[in-house]
C-alpha positions as CSV (number, residue, x, y, z in Angstrom):
1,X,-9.6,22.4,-20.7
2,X,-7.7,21.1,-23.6
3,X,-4.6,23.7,-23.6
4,X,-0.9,22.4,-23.9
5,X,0.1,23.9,-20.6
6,X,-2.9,22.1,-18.5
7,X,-1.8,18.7,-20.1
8,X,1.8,19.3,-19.2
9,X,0.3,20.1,-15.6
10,X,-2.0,16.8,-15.3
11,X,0.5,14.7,-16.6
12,X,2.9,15.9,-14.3
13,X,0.3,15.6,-11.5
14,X,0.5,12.0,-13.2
15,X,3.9,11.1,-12.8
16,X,4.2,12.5,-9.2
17,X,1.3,10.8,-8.0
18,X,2.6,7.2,-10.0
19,X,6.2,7.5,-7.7
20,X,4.0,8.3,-4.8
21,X,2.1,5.4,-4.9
22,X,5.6,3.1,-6.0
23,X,7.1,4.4,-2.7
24,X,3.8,3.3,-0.8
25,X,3.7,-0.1,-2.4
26,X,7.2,-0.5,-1.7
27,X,6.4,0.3,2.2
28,X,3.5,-1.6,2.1
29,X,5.8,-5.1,1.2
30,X,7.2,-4.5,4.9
31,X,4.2,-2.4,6.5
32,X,1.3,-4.1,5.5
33,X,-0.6,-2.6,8.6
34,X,-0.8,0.9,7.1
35,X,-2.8,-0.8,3.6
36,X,-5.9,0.7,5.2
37,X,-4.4,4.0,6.2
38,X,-3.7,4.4,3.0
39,X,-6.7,4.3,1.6
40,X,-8.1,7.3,3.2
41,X,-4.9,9.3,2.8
42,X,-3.6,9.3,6.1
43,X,-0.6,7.4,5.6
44,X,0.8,10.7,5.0
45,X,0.1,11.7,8.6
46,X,1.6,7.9,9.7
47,X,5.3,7.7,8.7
């Protein structure tokens, strides 16, 4: 913990996980059913 290269990593975790959940909100504006899904992860499994 604390090293430059595992803060690049996290933050890039970061930033992926961020879009992810932008795309899902965006789906979720016309697919409102899968709010739930979401929650426990299996939206992934759903599209």
């Amino acid at each position: 913990m604390g090293n430059g290269g595992g803060g690049i990593i996290a933050g890039s975790a970061f930033v992926s996980f961020w879009l992810w959940n932008t795309v899902v909100a965006s789906a979720h504006s016309w697919q409102p059913v899968c709010f739930r899904a979401d929650a426990t992860g299996e939206h992934i499994g759903l599209s």
